[in-house]
C-alpha positions as CSV (number, residue, x, y, z in Angstrom):
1,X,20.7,27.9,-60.5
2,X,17.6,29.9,-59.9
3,X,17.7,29.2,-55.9
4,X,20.9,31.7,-56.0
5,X,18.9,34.1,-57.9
6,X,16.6,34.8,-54.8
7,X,16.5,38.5,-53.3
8,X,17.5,38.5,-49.6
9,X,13.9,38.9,-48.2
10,X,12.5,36.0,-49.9
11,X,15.8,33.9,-48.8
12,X,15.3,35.0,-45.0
13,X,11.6,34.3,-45.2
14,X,12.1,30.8,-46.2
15,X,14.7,30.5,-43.8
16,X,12.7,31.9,-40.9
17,X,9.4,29.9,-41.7
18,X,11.5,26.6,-42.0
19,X,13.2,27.8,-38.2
20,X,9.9,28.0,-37.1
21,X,8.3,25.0,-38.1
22,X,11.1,22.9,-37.0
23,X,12.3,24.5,-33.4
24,X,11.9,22.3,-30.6
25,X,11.9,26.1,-28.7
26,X,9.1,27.2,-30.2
27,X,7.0,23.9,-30.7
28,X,6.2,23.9,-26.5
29,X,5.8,27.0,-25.3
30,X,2.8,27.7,-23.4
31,X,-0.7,29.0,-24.2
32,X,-1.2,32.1,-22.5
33,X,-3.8,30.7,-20.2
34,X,-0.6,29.4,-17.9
35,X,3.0,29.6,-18.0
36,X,5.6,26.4,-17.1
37,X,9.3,26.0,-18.1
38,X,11.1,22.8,-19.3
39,X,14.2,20.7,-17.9
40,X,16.1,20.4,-20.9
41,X,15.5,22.9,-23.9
42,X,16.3,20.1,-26.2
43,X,13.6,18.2,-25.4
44,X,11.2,17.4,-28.4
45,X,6.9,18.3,-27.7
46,X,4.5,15.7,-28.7
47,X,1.2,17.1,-29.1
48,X,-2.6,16.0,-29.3
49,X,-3.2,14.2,-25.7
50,X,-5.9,14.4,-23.5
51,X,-6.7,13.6,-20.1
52,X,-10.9,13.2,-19.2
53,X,-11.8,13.4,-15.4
54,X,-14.3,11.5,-14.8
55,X,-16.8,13.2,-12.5
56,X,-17.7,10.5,-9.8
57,X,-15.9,9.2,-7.0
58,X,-13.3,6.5,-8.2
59,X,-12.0,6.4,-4.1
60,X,-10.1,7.4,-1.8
61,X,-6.3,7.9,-1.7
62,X,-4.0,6.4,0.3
63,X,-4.7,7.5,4.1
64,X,-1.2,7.9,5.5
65,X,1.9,8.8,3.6
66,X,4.8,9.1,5.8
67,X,8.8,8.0,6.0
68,X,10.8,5.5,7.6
69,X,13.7,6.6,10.4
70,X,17.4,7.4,9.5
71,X,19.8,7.6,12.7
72,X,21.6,10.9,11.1
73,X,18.9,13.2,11.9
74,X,15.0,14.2,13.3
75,X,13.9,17.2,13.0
76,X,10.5,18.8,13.3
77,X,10.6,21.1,10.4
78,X,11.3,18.2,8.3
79,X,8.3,16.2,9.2
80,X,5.9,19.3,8.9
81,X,7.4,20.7,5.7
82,X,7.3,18.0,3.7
83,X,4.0,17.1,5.7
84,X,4.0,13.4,6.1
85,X,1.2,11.8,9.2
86,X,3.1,8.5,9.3
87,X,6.8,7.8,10.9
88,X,8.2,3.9,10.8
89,X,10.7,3.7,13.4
90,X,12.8,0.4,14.3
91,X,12.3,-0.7,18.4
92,X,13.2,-3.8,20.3
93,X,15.5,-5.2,23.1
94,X,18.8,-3.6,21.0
95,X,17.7,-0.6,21.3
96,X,16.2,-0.1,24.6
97,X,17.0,-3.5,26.3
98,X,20.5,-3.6,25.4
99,X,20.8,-5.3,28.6
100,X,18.4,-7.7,30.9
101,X,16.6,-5.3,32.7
102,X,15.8,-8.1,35.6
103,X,19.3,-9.8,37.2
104,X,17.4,-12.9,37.1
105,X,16.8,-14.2,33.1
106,X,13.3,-15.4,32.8
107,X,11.7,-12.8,36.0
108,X,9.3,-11.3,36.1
109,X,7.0,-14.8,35.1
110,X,3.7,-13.2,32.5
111,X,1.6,-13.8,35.5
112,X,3.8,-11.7,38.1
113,X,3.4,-9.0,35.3
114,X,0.0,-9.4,35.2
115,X,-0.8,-9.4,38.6
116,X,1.6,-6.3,39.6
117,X,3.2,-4.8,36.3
118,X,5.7,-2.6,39.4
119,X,7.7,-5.8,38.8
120,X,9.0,-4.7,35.8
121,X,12.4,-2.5,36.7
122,X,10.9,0.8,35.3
123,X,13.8,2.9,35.9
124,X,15.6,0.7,33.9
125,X,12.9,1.9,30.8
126,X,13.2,5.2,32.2
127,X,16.6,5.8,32.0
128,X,17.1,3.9,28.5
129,X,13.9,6.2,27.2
130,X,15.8,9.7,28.5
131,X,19.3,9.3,28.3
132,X,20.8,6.5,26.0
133,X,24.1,5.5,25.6
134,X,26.5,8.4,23.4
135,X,23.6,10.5,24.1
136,X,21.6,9.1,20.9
137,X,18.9,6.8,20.9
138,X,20.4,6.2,17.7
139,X,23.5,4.5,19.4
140,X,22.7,1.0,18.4
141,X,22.9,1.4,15.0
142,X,27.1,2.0,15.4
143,X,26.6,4.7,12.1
144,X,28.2,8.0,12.7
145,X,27.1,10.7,12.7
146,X,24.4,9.7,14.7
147,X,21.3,12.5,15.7
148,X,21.7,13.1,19.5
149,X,18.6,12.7,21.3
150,X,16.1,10.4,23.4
151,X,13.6,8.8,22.4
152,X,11.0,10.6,24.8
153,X,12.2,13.3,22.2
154,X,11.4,11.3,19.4
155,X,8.0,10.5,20.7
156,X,6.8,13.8,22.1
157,X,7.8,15.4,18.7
158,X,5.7,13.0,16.6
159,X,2.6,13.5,19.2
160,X,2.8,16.7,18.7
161,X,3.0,16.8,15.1
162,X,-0.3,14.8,14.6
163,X,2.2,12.0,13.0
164,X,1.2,8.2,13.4
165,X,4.0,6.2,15.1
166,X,4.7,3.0,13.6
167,X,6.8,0.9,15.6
168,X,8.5,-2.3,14.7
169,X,9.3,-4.7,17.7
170,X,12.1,-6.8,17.4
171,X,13.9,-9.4,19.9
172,X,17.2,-9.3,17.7
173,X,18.3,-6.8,15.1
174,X,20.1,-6.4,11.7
175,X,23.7,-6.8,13.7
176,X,22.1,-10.1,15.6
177,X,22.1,-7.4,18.6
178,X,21.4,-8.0,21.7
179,X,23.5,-11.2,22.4
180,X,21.5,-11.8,25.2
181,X,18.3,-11.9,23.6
182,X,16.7,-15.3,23.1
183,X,16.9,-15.8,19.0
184,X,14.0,-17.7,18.7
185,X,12.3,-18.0,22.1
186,X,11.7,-22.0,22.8
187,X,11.5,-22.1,26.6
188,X,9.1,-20.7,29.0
189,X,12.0,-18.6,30.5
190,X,12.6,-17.3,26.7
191,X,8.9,-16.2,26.4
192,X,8.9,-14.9,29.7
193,X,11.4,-12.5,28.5
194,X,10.0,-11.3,25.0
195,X,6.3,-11.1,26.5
196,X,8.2,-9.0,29.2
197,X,10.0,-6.8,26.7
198,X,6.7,-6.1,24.3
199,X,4.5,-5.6,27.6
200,X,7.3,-2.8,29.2
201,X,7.4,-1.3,25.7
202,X,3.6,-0.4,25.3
203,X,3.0,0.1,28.2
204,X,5.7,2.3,29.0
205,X,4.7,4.8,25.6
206,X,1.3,4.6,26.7
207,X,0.4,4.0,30.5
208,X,3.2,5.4,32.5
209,X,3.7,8.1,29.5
210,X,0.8,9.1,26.6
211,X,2.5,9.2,23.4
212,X,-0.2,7.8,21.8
213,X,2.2,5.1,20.3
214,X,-0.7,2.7,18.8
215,X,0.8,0.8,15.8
216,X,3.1,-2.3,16.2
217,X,5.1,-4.5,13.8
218,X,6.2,-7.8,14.7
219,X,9.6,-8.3,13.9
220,X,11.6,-6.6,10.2
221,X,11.5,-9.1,7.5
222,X,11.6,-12.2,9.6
223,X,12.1,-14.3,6.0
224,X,15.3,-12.6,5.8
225,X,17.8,-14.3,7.8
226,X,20.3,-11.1,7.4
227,X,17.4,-8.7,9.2
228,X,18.0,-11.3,12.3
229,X,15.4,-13.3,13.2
230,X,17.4,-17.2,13.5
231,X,13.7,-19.1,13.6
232,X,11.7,-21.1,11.0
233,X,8.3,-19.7,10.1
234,X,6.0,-21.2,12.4
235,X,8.7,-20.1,15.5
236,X,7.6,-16.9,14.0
237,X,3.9,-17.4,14.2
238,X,4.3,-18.5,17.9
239,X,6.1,-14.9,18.8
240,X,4.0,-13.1,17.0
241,X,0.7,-15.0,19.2
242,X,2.9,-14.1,22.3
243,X,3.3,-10.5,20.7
244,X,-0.3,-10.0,20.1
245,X,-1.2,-11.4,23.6
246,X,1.3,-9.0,25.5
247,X,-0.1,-6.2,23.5
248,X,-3.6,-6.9,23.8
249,X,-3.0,-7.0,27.3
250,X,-1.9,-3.8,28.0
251,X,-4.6,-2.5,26.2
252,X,-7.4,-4.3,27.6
253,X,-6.3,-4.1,31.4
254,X,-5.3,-0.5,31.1
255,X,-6.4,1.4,27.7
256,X,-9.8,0.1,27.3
257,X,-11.3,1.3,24.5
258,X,-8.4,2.7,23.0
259,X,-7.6,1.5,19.1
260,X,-4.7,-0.3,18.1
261,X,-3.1,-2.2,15.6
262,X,-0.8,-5.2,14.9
263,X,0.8,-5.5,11.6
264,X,2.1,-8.5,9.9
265,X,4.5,-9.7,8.4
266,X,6.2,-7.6,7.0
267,X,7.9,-10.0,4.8
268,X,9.8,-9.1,1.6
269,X,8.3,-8.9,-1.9
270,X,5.3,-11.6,-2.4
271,X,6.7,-13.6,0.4
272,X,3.6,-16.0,1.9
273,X,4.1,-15.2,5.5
274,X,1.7,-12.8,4.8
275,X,-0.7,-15.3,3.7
276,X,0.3,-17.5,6.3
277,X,-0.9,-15.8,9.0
278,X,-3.6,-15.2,7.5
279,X,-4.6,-18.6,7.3
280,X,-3.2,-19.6,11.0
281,X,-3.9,-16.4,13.2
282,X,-6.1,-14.3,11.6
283,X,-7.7,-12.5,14.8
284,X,-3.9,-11.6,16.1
285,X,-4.0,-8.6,13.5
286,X,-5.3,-6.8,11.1
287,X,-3.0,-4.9,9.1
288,X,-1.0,-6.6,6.4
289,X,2.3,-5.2,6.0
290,X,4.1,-6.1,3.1
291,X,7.8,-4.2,2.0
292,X,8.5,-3.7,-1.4
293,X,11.4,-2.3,-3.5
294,X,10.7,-2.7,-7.0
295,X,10.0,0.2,-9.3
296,X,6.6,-0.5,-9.6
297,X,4.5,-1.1,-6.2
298,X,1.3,-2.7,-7.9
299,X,2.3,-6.7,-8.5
300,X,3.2,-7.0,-4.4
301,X,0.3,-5.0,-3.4
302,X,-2.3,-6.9,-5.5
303,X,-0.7,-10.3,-4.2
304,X,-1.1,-9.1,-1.0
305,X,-5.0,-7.6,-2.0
306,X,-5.3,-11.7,-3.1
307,X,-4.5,-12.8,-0.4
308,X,-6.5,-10.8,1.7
309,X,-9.8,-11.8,-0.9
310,X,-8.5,-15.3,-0.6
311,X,-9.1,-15.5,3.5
312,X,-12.0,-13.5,3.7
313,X,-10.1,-10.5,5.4
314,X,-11.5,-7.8,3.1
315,X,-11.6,-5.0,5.8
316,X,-7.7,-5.8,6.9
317,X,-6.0,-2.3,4.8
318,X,-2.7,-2.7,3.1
319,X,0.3,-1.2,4.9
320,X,3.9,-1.3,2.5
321,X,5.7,0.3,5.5
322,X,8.8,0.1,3.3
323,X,9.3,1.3,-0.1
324,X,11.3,3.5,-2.5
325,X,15.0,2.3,-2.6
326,X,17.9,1.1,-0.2
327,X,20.8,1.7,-2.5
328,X,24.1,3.6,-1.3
329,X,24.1,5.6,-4.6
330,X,22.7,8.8,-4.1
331,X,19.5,7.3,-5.3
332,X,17.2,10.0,-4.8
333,X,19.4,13.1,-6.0
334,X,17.4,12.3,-9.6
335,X,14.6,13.6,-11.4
336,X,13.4,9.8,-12.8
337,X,13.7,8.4,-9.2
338,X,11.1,11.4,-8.1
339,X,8.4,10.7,-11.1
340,X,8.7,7.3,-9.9
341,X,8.0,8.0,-6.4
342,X,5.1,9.9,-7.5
343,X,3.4,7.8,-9.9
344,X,3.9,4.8,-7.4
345,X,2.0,7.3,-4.6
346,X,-0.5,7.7,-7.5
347,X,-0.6,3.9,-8.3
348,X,-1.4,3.1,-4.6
349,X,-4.3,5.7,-4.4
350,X,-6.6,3.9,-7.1
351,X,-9.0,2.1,-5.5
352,X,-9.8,-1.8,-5.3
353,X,-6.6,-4.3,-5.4
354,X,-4.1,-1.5,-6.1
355,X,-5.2,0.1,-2.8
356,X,-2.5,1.3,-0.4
357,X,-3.9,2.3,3.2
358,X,-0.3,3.5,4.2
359,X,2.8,3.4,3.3
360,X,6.3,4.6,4.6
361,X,9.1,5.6,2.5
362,X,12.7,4.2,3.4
363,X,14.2,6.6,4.5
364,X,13.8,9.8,5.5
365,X,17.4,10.3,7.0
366,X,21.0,8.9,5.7
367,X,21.7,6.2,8.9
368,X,25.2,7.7,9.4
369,X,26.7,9.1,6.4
370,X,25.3,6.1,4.3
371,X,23.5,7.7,1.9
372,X,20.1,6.2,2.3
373,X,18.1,8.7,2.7
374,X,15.7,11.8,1.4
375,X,17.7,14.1,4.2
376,X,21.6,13.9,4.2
377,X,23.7,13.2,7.2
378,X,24.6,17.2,6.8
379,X,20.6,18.4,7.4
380,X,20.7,18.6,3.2
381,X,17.1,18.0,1.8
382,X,17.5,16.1,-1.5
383,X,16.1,16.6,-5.0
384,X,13.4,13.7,-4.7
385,X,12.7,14.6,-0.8
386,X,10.7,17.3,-3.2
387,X,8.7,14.8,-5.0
388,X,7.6,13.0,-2.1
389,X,6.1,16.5,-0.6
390,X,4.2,17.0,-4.0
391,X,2.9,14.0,-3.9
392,X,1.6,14.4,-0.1
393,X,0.1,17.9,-1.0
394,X,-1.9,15.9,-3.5
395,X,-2.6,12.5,-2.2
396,X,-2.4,12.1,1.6
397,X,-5.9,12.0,3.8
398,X,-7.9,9.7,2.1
399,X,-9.2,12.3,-0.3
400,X,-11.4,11.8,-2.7
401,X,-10.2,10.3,-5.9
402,X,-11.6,10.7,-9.3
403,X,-10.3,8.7,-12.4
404,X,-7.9,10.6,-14.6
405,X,-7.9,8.4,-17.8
406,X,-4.8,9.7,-20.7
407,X,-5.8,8.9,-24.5
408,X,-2.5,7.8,-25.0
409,X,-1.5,3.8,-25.4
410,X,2.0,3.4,-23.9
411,X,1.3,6.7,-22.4
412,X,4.6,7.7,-20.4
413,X,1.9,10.0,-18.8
414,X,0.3,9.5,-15.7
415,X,-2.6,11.4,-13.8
416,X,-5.0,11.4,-11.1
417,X,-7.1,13.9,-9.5
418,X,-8.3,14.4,-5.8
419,X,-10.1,16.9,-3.9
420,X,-9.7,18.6,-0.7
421,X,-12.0,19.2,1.8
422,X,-11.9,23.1,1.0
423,X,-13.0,22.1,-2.0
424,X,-10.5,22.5,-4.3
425,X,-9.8,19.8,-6.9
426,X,-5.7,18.6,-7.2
427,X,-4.7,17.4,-10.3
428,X,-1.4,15.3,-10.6
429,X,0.7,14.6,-14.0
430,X,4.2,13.1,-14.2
431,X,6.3,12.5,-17.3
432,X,8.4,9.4,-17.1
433,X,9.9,10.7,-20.7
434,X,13.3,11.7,-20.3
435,X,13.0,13.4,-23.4
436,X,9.6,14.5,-25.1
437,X,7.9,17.5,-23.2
438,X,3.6,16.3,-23.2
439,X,1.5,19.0,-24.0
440,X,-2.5,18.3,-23.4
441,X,-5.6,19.0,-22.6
442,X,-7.3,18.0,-19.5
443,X,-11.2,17.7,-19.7
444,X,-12.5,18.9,-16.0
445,X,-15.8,19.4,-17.7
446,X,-17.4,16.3,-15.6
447,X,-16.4,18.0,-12.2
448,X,-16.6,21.8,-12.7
449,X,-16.7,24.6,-15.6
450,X,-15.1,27.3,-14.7
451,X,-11.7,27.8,-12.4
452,X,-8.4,29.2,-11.8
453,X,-5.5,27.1,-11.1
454,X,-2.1,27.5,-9.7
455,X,1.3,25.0,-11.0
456,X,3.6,23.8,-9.0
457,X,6.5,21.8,-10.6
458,X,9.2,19.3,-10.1
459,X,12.3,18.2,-11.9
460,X,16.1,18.5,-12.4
461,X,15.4,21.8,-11.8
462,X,12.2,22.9,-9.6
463,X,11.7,21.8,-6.1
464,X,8.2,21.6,-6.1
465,X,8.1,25.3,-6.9
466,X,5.8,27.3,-8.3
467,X,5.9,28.0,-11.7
468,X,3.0,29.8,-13.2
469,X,-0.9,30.1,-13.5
470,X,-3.7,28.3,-15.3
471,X,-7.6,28.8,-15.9
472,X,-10.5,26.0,-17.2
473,X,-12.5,27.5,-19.2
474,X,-15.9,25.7,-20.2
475,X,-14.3,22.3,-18.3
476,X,-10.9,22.9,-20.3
477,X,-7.5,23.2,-19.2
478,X,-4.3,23.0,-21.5
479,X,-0.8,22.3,-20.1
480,X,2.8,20.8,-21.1
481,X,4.4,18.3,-18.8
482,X,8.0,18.7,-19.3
483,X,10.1,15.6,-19.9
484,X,10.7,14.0,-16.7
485,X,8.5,16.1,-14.5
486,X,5.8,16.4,-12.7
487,X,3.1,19.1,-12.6
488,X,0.8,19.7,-9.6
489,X,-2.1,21.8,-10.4
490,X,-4.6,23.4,-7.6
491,X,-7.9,24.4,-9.0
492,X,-10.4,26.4,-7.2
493,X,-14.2,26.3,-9.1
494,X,-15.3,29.4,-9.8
495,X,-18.5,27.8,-9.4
């Protein structure tokens, strides 16, 4: 045959040109304008897409980004590296009123509190707030190991991070802790004690101590009978006007002029408590607060945006003061579950009804050695704790947002761009692919003409790491988003 007739260098030329033409290696390498590296070198490059900036204002991005408690661990170099302003953490009468701090149930009376709040046994809250029982103000949740510590710790540390406390109040908890506690309130003694108990917390944080502790939560899922509240809905409604009262109170006697906020309901996925008190008690708060577990945040949050337009609330923000994902699994040692935090960050930064005020992660820590959270039990800071601090760097501070549209249909690309008050311009790109590598172009030609630009990368294999340099040149940029990654690129103009 006259293929066998071929001399050597015509047979290794064919073979080389068809090795290069068909290489997945090859086929995503960089341009030389930046360098990047790939999670899996198997992983096939599609070419051709595009991003366009658009070069007004689309919004602002979500305000406050922070993390949920875990009773393993606290630490300070946690909450500034990964750089969160927002910590959810779960109060109430198991925690620091394990026990009736009066001998008499139902005393102090609201108006013996309100005439002379010294009625209240404060060394009672003092001793609870400095030194708890096992030595952890974690002790309630009965998970070892547990981070040993007070919660004047806990407090100080946050003030002194700049981080926004966000404290749930609760009569009961998840264990229907503590026994004592009236579960729901029906009698004036009953009141007595909750009004008590919400009135001795504030005031405590804020008047007899300044931690700044301004944000309040009534209750944790109070449609879900297993996070412990026993009453119907409308049992619910009256707490949460004796909440509201006891809070305002403190406030207006003592802190006047000093902001705060009530959040409700903090109900489970499209649950219409929300709605409901809305409707009934409008003027007892004005945050909604909505949880949500599902892998993509935007259905709850517009239902919750709905409602909001529905009651003429528009000015009341969104708050999903839970999120991300309470299986035991190890769920965030993966690279998908990171690209999903991100892209859900990047979701709840576009403006109108997919707006997200705030939002805090569950959770930050493990609660014992349950696997739960971002941290381990052991101090150990887990793949997709990375993806959450990318996505801070980019998103947090209600920056500037401006529309970052991809040419693709079915796109498993996602973008936005931001920019910080120093001026320089973030742009954010996952890849929800697991196994096509995105090279593109991103048009930045509507927002600047000239820059430098530094990548940062996350995946299997980069914690948010730097991994390489980039230029736009005449409002261009080219990159390749490796399959299941995310790429964070900081721009400065040139001009």
């Amino acid at each position: 045959m006259k293929v066998l007739r071929l001399s050597r260098l015509w047979y290794f030329s064919l073979l080389a040109l068809l090795l290069s033409a068909c290489s997945p290696i090859t086929s995503w390498m960089p341009s030389r304008s930046h360098t990047t590296t790939t999670n899996t070198a198997r992983a096939v490059t599609e070419k051709g897409a595009a991003i366009t900036v658009r070069g007004t204002q689309w919004g602002v991005s979500t305000c406050y980004i922070g993390a949920t408690e875990g009773s393993s661990g606290f630490n300070s170099a946690d909450l500034t590296d990964l750089g969160i302003n927002s910590y959810h953490i779960y109060g109430g009468m198991s925690r620091w009123e394990y026990q009736d701090d009066s001998s008499t149930y139902g005393l102090p009376t609201i108006g013996q509190i309100k005439a002379n709040p010294n009625v209240i046994n404060w060394s009672w809250w003092d001793n609870a707030m400095t030194n708890p029982p096992n030595g952890s103000d974690y002790w309630w949740s009965y998970q070892s190991p547990a981070w040993h510590g007070n919660a004047r710790t806990i407090f100080s540390t946050l003030k002194a991070d700049g981080i926004r406390t966000l404290l749930t109040l609760r009569n009961v908890d998840n264990t229907n802790n503590p026994s004592w506690a009236p579960n729901p309130p029906t009698t004036q003694t009953d009141w007595n004690e909750w009004w008590e108990h919400v009135f001795a917390t504030v005031y405590w944080l804020n008047v007899r101590n300044d931690y700044n502790v301004n944000d309040f939560e009534v209750l944790n899922e109070p449609n879900q009978v297993s996070q412990g509240w026993k009453g119907t809905e409308a049992q619910y409604i009256t707490l949460f006007q004796y909440t509201a009262d006891a809070i305002k109170y403190v406030y207006q006697t003592y802190l006047p002029g000093r902001t705060y906020h009530i959040y409700g309901a903090a109900a489970t996925t499209g649950n219409t408590w929300t709605k409901d008190l809305l409707q009934q008690i409008p003027n007892d708060f004005d945050m909604v607060d909505i949880h949500d577990y599902d892998s993509n945040i935007l259905p709850p949050v517009q239902k919750a945006h709905s409602w909001i337009n529905e009651t003429g609330h528009t000015t009341d923000p969104v708050w999903l003061s839970e999120w991300g994902s309470y299986a035991q699994n190890n769920k965030y040692n993966t690279a998908s579950m990171g690209v999903s935090i991100i892209n859900n960050l990047m979701r709840g930064s576009e403006p109108g009804n997919n707006y997200v005020y705030g939002s805090d992660i569950f959770s930050l820590y493990d609660y014992g050695s349950v696997p739960f959270g971002l941290i381990s039990s052991t101090g150990t800071r887990r793949l997709d704790y990375y993806a959450l601090r990318m996505a801070i760097s980019a998103l947090q501070g209600c920056r500037p947002t401006y529309q970052s549209i991809v040419n693709i249909p079915g796109s498993t690309i996602q973008a936005i761009t931001t920019r910080s008050t120093n001026g320089h311009l973030s742009l954010l790109i996952t890849n929800a692919n697991s196994k096509t590598n995105q090279r593109l172009t991103a048009d930045l030609s509507a927002l600047l003409r000239q820059g430098s630009g530094t990548i940062r990368q996350f995946d299997a294999q980069h914690q948010d790491q730097i991994v390489g340099n980039t230029s736009v040149q005449n409002g261009q940029m080219t990159l390749t988003v490796p399959a299941q990654s995310a790429l964070l690129v900081d721009i400065t103009p040139s001009f």
